[in-house]
N, C-alpha and C positions, 0 to 999 in steps of 0.2 A: 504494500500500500504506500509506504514512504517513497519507494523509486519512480509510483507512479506520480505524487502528488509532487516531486523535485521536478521529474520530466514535464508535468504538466506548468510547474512555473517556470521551468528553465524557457520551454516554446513561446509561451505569454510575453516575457519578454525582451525575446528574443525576435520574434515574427513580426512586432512594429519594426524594429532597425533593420531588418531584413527589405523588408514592401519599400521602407524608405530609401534604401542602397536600389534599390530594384526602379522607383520612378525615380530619381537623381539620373539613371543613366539612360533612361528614355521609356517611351512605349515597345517598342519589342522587349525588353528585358523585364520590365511587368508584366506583360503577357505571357514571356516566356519561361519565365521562373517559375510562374503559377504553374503553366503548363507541364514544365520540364519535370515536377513535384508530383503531379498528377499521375505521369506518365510512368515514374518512379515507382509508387502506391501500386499503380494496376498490374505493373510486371509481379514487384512482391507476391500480394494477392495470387494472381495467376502460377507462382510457384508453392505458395501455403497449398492452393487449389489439387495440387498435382500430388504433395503429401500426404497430405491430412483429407481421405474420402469426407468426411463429416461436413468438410467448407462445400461441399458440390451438392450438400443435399436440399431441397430447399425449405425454406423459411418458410411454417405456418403457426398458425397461434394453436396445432391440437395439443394435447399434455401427453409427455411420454413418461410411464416412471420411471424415476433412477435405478439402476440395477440394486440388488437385495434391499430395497427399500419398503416392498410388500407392492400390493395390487394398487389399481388408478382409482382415486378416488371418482364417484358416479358425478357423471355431468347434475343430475339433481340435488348435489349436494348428499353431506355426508351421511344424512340417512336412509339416501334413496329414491327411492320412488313417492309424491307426496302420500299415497295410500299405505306405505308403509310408517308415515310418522305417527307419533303417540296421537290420542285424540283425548280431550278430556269433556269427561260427560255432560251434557246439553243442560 
């Protein structure tokens, strides 16, 4: 957590002096830095992609359980079905 939150300041403020080196020396090199950084990210990516099967699967909001962690709990909530909840006498 701490290497994230140093890298997370380090980029903060770092990436203004950055953009600013980048328009000092004109419009293609702000364009292009941004770009060049981009282009950088998607190779990454594209070799995470190539290792790790799990990045190629796709993203849905269904719930998987964690392995030994017991069965999925029931879309209706964890009692089930509403006919199975408690009822209390009328």
């Amino acid at each position: 957590m701490a290497s994230t939150q140093l890298a997370w300041s380090a980029s903060t403020a770092v990436s203004p002096l950055f953009y600013s080196a980048l328009l000092d020396r004109g419009a293609l090199a702000a364009w292009g830095g941004p770009i060049a950084v981009c282009a950088l990210w998607f190779a990454l990516v594209e070799v995470l992609a190539r290792r790790m099967p799990q990045v190629a699967r796709p993203v849905t909001n269904v719930a998987e359980p964690e392995p030994g962690l017991g069965p999925p709990v029931s879309p209706d909530g964890p009692v089930g079905a509403p006919s199975d909840a408690p009822t209390t006498p009328a």
